[in-house]
C-alpha positions as CSV (number, residue, x, y, z in Angstrom):
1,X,-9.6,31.0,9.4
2,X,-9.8,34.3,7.3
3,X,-13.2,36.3,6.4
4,X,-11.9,38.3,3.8
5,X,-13.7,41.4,2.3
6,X,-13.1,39.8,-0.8
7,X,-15.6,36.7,0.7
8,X,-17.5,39.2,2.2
9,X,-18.8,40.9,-1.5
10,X,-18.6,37.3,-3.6
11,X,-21.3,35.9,-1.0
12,X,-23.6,39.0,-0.5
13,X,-23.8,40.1,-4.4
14,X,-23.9,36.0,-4.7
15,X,-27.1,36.1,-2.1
16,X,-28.3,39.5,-4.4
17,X,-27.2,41.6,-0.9
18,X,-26.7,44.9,-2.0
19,X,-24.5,46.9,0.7
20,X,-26.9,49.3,1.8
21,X,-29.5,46.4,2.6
22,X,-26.7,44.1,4.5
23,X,-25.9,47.7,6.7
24,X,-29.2,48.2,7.3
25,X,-29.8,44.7,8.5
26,X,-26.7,45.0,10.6
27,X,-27.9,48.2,12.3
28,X,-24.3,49.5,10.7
29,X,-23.7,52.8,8.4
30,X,-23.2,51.4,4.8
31,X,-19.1,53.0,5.4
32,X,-19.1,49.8,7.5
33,X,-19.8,47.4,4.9
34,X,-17.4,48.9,2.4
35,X,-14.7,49.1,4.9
36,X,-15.3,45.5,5.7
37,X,-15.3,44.8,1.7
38,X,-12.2,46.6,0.9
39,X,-10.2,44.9,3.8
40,X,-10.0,48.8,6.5
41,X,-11.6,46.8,8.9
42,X,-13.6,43.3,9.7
43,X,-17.0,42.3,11.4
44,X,-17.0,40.8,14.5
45,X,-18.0,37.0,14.9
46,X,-21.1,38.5,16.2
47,X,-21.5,40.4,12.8
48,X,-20.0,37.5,10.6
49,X,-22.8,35.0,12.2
50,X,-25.9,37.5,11.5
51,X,-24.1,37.6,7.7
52,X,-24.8,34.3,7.3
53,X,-28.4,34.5,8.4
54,X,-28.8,37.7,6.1
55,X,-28.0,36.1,3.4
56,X,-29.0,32.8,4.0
57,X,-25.4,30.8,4.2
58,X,-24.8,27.4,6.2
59,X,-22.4,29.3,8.6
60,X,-20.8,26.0,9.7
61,X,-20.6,24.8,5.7
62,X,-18.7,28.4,5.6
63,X,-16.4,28.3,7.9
64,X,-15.0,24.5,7.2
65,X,-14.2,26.0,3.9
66,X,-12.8,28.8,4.9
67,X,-10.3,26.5,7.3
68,X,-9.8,24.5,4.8
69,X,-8.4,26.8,2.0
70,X,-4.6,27.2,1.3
71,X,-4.6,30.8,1.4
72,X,-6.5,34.0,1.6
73,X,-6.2,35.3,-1.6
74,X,-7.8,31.9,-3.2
75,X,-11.4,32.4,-3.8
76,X,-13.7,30.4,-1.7
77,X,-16.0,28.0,-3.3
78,X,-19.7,29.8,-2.8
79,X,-21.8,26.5,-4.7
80,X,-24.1,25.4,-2.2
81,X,-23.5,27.3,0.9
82,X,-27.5,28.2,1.1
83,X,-28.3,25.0,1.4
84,X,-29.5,24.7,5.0
C-alpha cells in the first residue's frame, strides 16, 4: 500500500483541509505538509491515522483501496470515504 502526496492533497482539498489547518492539527510546520504533498517525504502511520480523523475519512475504507489499486500513479476513488 502506497499514501501518495498526490492522495494526500485530493483527500484534504476534497475534506476543504487547507495545508496550514492539516499542519497545525498535526502539531507539524506547514513545510511538512508540502513536502508530504510533493512526494520529499511521507507521514508516519501515526500521522497518516490522525489524517484520517482530521479530515474525517473511514481510515480502514482508505486503506482497502489503497491495496487494492493497480498502481500509484492511478487516482484513488475519494466517493464516500467520510462515510463513517
Amino acid at each position: 500500500m502506497e499514501f501518495t502526496g498526490d492522495d494526500l492533497r485530493r483527500l484534504r482539498i476534497k475534506s476543504g483541509v487547507n495545508q496550514s489547518k492539516l499542519a497545525e492539527r498535526l502539531k507539524v510546520d506547514r513545510k511538512t505538509i508540502r513536502n508530504w504533498e510533493t512526494g520529499l517525504s511521507q507521514p508516519t502511520t501515526n500521522q497518516f491515522f490522525k489524517i484520517c480523523l482530521i479530515c474525517n475519512i473511514n481510515a480502514l475504507l482508505l486503506v482497502t483501496r489503497l491495496a487494492s489499486r493497480k498502481s500509484s500513479s492511478t487516482p484513488i476513488d475519494t466517493e464516500d470515504l467520510t462515510e463513517l
